[in-house]
C-alpha positions as CSV (number, residue, x, y, z in Angstrom):
1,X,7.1,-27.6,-10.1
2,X,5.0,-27.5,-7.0
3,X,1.5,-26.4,-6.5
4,X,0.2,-24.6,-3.7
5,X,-2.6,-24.2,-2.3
6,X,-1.9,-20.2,-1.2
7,X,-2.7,-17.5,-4.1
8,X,0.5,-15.7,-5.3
9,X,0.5,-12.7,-4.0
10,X,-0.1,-9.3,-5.7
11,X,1.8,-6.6,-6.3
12,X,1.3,-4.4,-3.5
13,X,1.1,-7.6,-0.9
14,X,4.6,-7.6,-2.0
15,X,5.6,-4.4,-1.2
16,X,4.4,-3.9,1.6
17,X,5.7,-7.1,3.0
18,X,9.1,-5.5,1.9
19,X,8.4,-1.9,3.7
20,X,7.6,-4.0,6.2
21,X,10.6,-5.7,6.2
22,X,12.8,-2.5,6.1
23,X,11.7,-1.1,9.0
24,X,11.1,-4.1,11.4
25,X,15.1,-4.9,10.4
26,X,16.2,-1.3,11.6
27,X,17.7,-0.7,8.2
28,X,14.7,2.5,8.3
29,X,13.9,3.7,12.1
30,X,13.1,7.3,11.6
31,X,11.4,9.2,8.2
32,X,14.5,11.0,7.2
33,X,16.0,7.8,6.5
34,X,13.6,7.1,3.3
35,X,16.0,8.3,0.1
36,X,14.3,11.7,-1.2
37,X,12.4,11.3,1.8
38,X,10.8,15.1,1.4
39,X,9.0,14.2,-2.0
40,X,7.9,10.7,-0.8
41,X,7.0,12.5,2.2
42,X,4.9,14.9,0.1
43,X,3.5,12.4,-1.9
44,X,2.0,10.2,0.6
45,X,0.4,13.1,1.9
46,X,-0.8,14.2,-1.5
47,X,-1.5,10.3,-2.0
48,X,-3.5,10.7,1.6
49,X,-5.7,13.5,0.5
50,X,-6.8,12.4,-2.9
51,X,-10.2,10.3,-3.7
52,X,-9.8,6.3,-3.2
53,X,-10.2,5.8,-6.8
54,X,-7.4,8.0,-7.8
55,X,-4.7,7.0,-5.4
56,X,-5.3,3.6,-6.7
57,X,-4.8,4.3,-9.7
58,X,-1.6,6.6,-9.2
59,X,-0.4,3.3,-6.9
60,X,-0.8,1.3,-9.6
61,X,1.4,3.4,-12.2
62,X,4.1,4.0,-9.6
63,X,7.7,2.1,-10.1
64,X,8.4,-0.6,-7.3
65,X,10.9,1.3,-5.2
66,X,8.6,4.5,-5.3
67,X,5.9,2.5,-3.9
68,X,7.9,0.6,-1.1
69,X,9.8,4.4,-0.2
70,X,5.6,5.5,0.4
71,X,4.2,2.5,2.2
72,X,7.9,2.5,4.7
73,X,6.6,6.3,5.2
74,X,3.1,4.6,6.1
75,X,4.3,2.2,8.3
76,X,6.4,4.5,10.5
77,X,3.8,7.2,10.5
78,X,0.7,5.2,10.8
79,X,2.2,2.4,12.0
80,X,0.6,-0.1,9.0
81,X,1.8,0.4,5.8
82,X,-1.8,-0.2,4.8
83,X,-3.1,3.1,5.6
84,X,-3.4,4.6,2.0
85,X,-5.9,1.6,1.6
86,X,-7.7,3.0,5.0
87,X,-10.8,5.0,3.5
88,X,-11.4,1.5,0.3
89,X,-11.9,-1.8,2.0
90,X,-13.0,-2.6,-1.9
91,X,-9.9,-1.4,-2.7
92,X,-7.7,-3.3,-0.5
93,X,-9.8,-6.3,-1.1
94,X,-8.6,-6.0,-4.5
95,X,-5.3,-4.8,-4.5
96,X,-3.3,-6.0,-1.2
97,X,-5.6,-9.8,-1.0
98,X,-6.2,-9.8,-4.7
99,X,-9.9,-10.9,-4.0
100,X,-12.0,-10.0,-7.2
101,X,-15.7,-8.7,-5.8
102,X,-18.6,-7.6,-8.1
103,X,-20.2,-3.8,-7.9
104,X,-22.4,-4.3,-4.7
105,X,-20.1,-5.8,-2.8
106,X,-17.6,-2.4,-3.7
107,X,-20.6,-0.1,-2.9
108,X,-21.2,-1.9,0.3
109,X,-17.4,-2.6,1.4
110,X,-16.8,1.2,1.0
111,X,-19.6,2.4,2.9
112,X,-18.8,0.7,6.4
């Protein structure tokens, strides 16, 4: 086996790499496209509206495909599928980079 000198990537990195992926390819141009897309659609904005901490949390208990169907949404109405992580750069930091920070740095990523 080979070594790398790159971190795997985590679990959201992945995702949205495939949302990502899905929309740059054309196989999703337009929001209606998403499967169930009214639900999603009404999740990401329940998703948007909730506290940092929470939506984290939710993200984290959310099947694969349910996940990819919210951060496609993102993309094509934010244009980055990165925007649930807008409001946390802690969060983000931890789980999109999968960079491990102690309790100041969170305090102080979060407030800028």
């Amino acid at each position: 086996m080979f070594t790398t000198a790159a971190p795997p990537r985590t679990r959201m990195a992945a995702l949205a790499v495939r949302a990502r992926n899905v929309v740059d390819s054309g196989l999703c141009t337009r929001t209606s496209a998403v499967p169930d897309w009214l639900a999603r659609l009404d999740q990401l904005e329940h998703l948007t509206a909730t506290r940092a901490a929470d939506r984290r949390a939710t993200l984290a208990i959310l099947e694969d495909h349910v996940v990819c169907d919210l951060l496609v949404l993102s993309y094509l109405r934010h244009g980055t599928p990165y925007a649930l992580w807008a409001d946390t750069l802690a969060g983000f930091a931890e789980d999109v980079l999968g960079v491990t920070t102690w309790e100041q740095l969170h305090t102080r990523l979060d407030a800028t």
